[in-house]
C-alpha angles and dihedrals in degrees: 000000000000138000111221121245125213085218103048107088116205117226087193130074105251122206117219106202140163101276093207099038108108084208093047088050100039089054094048093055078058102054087056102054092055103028087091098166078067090214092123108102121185138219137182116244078221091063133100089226097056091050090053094048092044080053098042090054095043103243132154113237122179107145138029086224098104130046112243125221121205122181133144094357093303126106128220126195141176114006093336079071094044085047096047095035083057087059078074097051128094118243129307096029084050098069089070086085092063084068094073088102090073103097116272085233086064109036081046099051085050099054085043092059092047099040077051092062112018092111085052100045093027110026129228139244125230092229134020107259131230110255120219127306088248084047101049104087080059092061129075132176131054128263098086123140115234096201105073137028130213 
């Protein structure tokens, strides 16, 4: 997998998730399966090259406990990520996004209940895990485990 580089741009929205979280995992293989236009790309919060593109945007980064959004320069966190990462989903997973006029202070005390216990309620890995082989050239970091795919 790849380092990332301060001078490469990314033309595709890149997802920045909790590489050992089975929540976290199990929504990305979502993602993928309804994400047809196949521009989302993925990236472990764990790897070196999340924390270089995180520093490289400028964003301030201090816990894995929320999913981080990153298209067209500007970072999304928390349920405002959930709400833009629908826009890529086919329907009717893309009508989430038709919920952002909930207040922020409610979606995002939501996703906050849920990012506090989803170890509790959904378990967690020791290591992030290799996708599969059609899903690879989406996926960009290292940490990954090779043993297994997802």
């Amino acid at each position: 997998m790849e380092q990332y580089n301060s001078s490469q741009k990314y033309s595709n929205p890149i997802i920045l998730f909790d590489g050992v979280c089975n929540l976290c995992d199990k929504s990305v293989q979502f993602l993928l399966t309804y994400n047809r236009k196949e521009n989302l790309h993925f990236a472990s919060l764990q790897s070196t090259f999340a924390k270089n593109l995180l520093q490289k945007e400028n964003v301030q980064f201090q816990d894995l406990s929320t999913v981080i959004y990153i298209e067209n320069g500007k970072a999304y966190t928390k349920s405002a990520a959930i709400f833009e990462v629908s826009k890529h989903l086919i329907y009717p997973w893309k009508a989430i996004h038709y919920f952002s006029f909930i207040p922020k202070r409610i979606t995002d005390w939501l996703y906050e209940l849920i990012a506090k216990n989803r170890y509790n309620w959904f378990g967690r890995k020791n290591e992030c895990i290799l996708p599969k082989s059609e899903w690879q050239d989406r996926f960009h970091g290292q940490g990954h485990k090779k043993s297994q795919n997802f």
